[in-house]
N, C-alpha and C positions, 0 to 999 in steps of 0.2 A: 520902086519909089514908095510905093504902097506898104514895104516891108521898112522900113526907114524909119518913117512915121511913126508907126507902130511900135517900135524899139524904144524911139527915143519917148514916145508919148508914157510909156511905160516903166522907162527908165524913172521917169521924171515921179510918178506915181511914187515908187515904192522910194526914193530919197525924200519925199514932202512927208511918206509915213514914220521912217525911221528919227528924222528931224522932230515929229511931235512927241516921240517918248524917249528921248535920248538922255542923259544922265553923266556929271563929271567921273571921269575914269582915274586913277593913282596909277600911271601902268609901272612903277617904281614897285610895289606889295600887292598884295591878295589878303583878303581879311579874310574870306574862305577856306585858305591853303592857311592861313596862319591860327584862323580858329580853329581850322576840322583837324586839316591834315597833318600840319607840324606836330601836335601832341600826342596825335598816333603814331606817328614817325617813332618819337622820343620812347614813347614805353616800349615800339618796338624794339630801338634799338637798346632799352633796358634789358629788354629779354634776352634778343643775342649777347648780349653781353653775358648775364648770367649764365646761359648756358656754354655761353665759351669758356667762365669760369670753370662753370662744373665738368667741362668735358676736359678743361687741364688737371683737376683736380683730379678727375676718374683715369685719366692718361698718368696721372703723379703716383696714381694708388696703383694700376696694374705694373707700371716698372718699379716701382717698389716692391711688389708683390713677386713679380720674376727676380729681382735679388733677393728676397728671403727665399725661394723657392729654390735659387741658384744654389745660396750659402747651405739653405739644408741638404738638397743632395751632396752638396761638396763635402756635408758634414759627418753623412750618412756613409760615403765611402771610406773617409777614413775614420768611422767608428767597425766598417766591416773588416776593413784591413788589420786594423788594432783587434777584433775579436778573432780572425785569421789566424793571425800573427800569437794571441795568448791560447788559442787552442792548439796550432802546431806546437807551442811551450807547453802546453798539457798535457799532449800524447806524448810527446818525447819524454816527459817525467813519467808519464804510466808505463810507458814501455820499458824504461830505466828502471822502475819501481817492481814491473814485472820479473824482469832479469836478475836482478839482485836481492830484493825483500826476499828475507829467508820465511819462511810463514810459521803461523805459528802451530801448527800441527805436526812441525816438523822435528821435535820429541816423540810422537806417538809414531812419526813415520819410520824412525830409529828403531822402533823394537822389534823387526820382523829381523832384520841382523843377528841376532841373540836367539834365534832361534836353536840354532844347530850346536851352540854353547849347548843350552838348555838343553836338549835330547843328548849329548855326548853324558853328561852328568845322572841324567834319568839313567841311562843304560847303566853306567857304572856301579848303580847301586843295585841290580839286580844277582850279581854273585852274593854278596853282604846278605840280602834279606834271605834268600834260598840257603844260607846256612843260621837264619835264626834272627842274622845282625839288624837293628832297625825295630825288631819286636820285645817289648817290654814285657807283656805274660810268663814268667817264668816256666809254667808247665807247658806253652805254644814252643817259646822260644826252646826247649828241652826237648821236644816230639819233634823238630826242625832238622836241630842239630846233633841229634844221636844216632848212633846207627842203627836201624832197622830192628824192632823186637819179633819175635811172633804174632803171627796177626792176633790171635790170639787175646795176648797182651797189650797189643797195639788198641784192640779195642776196647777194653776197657780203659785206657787212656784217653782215649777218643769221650769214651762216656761221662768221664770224670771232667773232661775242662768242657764239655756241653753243659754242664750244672751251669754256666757264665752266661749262657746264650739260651737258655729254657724262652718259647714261646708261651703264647696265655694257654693254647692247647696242649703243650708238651708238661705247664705245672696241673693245668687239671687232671691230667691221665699218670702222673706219676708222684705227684708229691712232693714229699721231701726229698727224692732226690735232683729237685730241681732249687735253685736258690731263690726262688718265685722270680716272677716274670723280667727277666731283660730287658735293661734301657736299651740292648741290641738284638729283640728278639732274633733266632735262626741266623746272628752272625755266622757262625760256621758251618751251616749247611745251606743255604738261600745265596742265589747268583748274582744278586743285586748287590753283595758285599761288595763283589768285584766292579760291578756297575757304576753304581753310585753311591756306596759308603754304606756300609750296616748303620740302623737306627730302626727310629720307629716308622710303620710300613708306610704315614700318609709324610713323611719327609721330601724333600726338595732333594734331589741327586746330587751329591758332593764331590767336587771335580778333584779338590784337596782333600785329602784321609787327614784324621786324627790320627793322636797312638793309636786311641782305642779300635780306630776303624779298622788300622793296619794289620792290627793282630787279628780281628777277626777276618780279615780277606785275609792271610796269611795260614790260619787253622782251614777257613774252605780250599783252600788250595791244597792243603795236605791231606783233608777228607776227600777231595775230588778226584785227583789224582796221584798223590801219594800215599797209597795204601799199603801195609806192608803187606810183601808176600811169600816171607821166610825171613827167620830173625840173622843175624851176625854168628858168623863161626869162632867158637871160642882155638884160641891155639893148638890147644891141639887136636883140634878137628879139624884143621887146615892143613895137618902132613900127611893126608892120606891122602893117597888117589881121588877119590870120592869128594874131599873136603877141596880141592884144588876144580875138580869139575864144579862143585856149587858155588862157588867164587866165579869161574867162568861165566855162567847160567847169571850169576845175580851181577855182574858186571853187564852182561848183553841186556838183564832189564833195567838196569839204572839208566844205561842208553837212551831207549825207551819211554821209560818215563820223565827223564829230563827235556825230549821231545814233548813230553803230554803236556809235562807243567810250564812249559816255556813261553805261551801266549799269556796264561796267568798272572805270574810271575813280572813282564813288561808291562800288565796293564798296573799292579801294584806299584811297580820303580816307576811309571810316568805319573801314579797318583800321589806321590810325594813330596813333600812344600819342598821348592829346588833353590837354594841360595843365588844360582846363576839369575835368576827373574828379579830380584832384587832391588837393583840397581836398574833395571829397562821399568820395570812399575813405578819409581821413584819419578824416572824424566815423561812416562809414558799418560802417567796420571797431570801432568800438568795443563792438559788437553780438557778443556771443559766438556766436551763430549766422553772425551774416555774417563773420564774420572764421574759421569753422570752413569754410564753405563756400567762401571764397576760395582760403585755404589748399590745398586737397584739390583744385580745377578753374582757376583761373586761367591763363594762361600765364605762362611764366619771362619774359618781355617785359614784360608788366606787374605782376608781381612785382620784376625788376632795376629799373624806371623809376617805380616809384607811382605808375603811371596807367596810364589802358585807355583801346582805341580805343573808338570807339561801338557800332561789332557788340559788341563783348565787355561794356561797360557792360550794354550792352538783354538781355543773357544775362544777367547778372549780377543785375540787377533780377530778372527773369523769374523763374530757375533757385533764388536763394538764399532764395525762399521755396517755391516747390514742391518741386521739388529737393532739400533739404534737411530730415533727419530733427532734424536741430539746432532747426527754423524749427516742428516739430508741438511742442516744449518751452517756445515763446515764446507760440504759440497756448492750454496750457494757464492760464499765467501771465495771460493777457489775461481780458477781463472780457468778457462776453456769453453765450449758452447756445451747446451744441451744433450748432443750425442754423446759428447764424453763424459759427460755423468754418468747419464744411462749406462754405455759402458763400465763404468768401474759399480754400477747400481747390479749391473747383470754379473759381473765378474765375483761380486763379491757374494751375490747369491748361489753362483757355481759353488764357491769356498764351500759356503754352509753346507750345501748336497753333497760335496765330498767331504766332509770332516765326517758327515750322517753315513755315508759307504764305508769311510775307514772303520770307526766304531762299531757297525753290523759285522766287517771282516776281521773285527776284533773279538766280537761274539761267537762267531762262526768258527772262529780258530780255537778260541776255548773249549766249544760243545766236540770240536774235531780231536783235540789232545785228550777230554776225558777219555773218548771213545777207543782211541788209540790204548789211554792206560786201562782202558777193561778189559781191553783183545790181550793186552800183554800181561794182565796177571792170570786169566784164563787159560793162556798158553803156560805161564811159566809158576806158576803156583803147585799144580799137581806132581808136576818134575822136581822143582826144589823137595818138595816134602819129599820124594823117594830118595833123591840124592839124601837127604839131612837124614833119614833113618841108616845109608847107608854110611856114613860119613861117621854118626853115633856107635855106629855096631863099631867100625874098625878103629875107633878111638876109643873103647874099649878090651878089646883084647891084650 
């Protein structure tokens, strides 16, 4: 009962407090929510708003951004396909271009063909010069082709056409019987005529002979190894016994000596301007390499006459590819890898070491023939003279 009271006494309290500070209420608005709240409300919902923009904008920019991204790769494929597509059309044209481009080297490649021309015509003309033909000196050309005098006689024939070939030593120790010093000094006695063309001693070795040179490698040939070693039998020293054995005897050494003079002899027929070369120099030279390397080592012999003997050709071949820094500019030009340069780099260096062997066993056959024709007049000298006395006697009686 006690708690009743109390309640209601209480009750009663806090409605007579709330009744003294009470105040008219709108419960329709809020001037607090309308003042405070709504305007924050509003700019916030300014900002989502912006940012909803900006995030369609950024949404608008990145699928945009995947179709340009799309289109380029799309674009990039088929720029790879198109460059595919025009380099398989390139190599098919290089390798067409490979197959059939004639190149142009291939004039100079032509002249090793004419080779065997060239040496078939070199030879030919070694009968011709060994009876005279080819040499212009009338008293060479006449000591060639006569028969055989006494040595005797032989030599001072000998001494008489050396008055042409007097050295600066050979006019100070004899004089006037020299015609003073030779444009050729010791053409007809000195090995280098055969070598490299008689001239003066500090000259460039000439693959192509002059007249002039001809004749004097043509007189050393006949002082080197054709020397006589009994004159010719007149008729009627030829119907004896005697006169038929010195014919025999001087028959066995002509053998002989034709063996001696015979390396001579080919090296003279190969150093002669050969008409065959001609026409392979005409197309050979259109090659700016070989026509660089001609230019720069040829002789003036076959420069003045447009053509080479055969020594000089077989150089020429040899030399205008190794030889020649012009010939490693044609090698890049060409088609193959690196090893196959080198190879035809190493091959053609072979060449050169065997042209350099043939020429030493060109030398070496000449010093071998002289030596042959010393053994053979040593033998056959002392004999003929007895036969020729005998031969004298019974052509007499």
């Amino acid at each position: 009962m006690r708690k009743s009271v109390l309640t209601a006494c209480i009750g009663g309290l806090v409605l007579s407090a709330f009744q003294a500070s009470a105040y008219t209420v709108n419960v329709n608005s809020s001037i607090p929510i309308t003042t405070e709240v709504v305007p924050q409300l509003s700019t916030a919902n300014a900002t989502l708003g912006s940012i909803l923009s900006t995030g369609q904008q950024i949404g608008g920019a990145i699928s945009s951004g995947n179709d340009k991204i799309a289109a380029m790769i799309q674009q990039s494929t088929e720029n790879m396909q198109q460059y595919t597509t025009y380099a398989q059309k390139a190599q098919n044209l290089e390798t067409a271009r490979r197959s059939y481009t004639v190149p142009e080297t291939i004039c100079s490649e032509s002249a090793s063909g004419q080779a065997s021309q060239i040496a078939r015509q070199a030879g030919a003309k070694q009968a011709s010069l060994s009876k005279g033909g080819g040499v212009s000196n009338s008293s060479i050309k006449k000591a060639l082709s006569s028969k055989p005098d006494a040595p005797e006689k032989d030599q001072f024939t000998t001494a008489d056409i050396h008055r042409k070939y007097c050295t600066q030593e050979d006019a100070d120790a004899w004089g006037s019987m020299c015609n003073g010093v030779s444009d050729l000094p010791g053409g007809d006695k000195q090995i280098r005529s055969l070598l490299g063309g008689a001239g003066a001693e500090d000259k460039v070795p000439d693959l192509t002979f002059t007249q002039e040179q001809t004749d004097a490698a043509m007189m050393y040939l006949k002082n080197s190894s054709r020397r006589s070693v009994g004159r010719a039998l007149k008729k009627g020293e030829v119907k004896t016994d005697s006169g038929l054995q010195y014919i025999g005897m001087m028959t066995e050494h002509d053998a002989i000596q034709s063996a001696a003079e015979q390396p001579q002899l080919a090296m003279v027929a190969a150093s002669q301007p050969n008409e065959a070369t001609k026409d392979v120099l005409a197309e050979t030279l259109q090659t700016p390499s070989s026509k660089a390397w001609y230019d720069q080592n040829v002789s003036a012999e076959a420069k003045r006459t447009g053509t080479m003997s055969l020594r000089e050709f077989e150089s020429f071949e040899v030399n205008r590819r190794y030889a020649n820094t012009d010939y490693l500019t044609d090698l890049q030009e060409m088609d193959g890898d690196n090893l196959m340069r080198e190879s035809i780099r190493v091959q053609s260096l072979q060449n050169t070491l065997l042209l350099g062997i043939k020429q030493q066993l060109q030398e070496n056959a000449i010093l071998s023939g002289q030596q042959l024709s010393l053994s053979s007049a040593q033998y056959y000298e002392p004999r003929l003279a007895q036969k020729l006395q005998q031969a004298t006697a019974g052509a007499t009686r």
